[in-house]
C-alpha positions in Angstrom: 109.7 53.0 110.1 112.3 54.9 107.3 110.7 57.6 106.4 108.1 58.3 109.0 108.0 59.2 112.2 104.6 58.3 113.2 102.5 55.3 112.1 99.1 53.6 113.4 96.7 50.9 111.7 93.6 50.8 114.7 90.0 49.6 115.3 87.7 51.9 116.3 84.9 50.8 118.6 81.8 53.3 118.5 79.5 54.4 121.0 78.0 51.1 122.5 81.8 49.2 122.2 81.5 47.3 118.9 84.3 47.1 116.6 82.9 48.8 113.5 85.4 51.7 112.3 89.4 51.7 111.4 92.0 54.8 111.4 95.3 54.5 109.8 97.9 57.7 110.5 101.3 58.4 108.7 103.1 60.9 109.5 106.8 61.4 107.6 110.0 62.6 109.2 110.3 65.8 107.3 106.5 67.1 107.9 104.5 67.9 111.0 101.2 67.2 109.1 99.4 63.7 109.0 98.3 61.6 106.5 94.9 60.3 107.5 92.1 57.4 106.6 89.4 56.4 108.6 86.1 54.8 108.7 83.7 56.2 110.8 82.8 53.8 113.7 79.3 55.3 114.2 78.3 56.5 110.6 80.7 54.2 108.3 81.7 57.8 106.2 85.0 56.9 104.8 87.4 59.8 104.5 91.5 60.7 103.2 92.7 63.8 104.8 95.5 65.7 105.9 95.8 67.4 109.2 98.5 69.1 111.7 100.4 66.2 113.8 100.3 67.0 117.3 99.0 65.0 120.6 96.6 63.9 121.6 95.3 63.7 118.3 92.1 63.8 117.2 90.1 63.6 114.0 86.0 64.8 113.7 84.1 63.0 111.0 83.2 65.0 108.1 79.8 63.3 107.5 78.2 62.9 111.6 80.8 65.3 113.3 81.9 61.8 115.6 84.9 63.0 117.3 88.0 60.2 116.8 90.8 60.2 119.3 94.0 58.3 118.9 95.3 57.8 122.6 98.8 56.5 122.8 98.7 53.1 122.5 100.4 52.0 125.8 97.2 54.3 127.2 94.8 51.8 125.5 96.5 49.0 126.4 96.2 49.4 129.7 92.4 50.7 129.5 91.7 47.6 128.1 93.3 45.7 130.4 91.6 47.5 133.4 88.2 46.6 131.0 89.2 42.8 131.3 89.8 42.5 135.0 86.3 44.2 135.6 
């Protein structure tokens, strides 16, 4: 990871489960703000923008207001897992 203390490349599902948005997060070791890009999952607004670093973190969409969490990943993991045995 070097320089950053943070990084994340994720699918986003939208409202009815379908894979139809991405996120990617970097955040470097000497700042507490994050580098963000994402595609909307529900509207498909693509958007570069900065924001404070802190958890759980979170990102609204400019264009539909579509509220974007990032859970830790071992959190989703194991969502998805409870998902598959269901």
């Amino acid at each position: 990871m070097g320089n950053f203390k943070y990084i994340t490349n994720r699918t986003l599902l939208n409202v009815v489960g379908e894979e139809s948005g991405n996120i990617a997060v970097l955040v470097r070791n000497d700042s507490d703000e994050a580098d963000v890009r994402y595609r909307c999952p529900e509207c498909g607004f693509s958007e570069q923008t900065r924001k404070p670093w802190k958890r759980p973190f979170s990102v609204k969409c400019s264009k539909c207001g579509f509220l974007i969490r990032l859970p830790r990943l071992k959190d989703e993991v194991k969502r998805e897992k409870r998902m598959a045995k269901a």
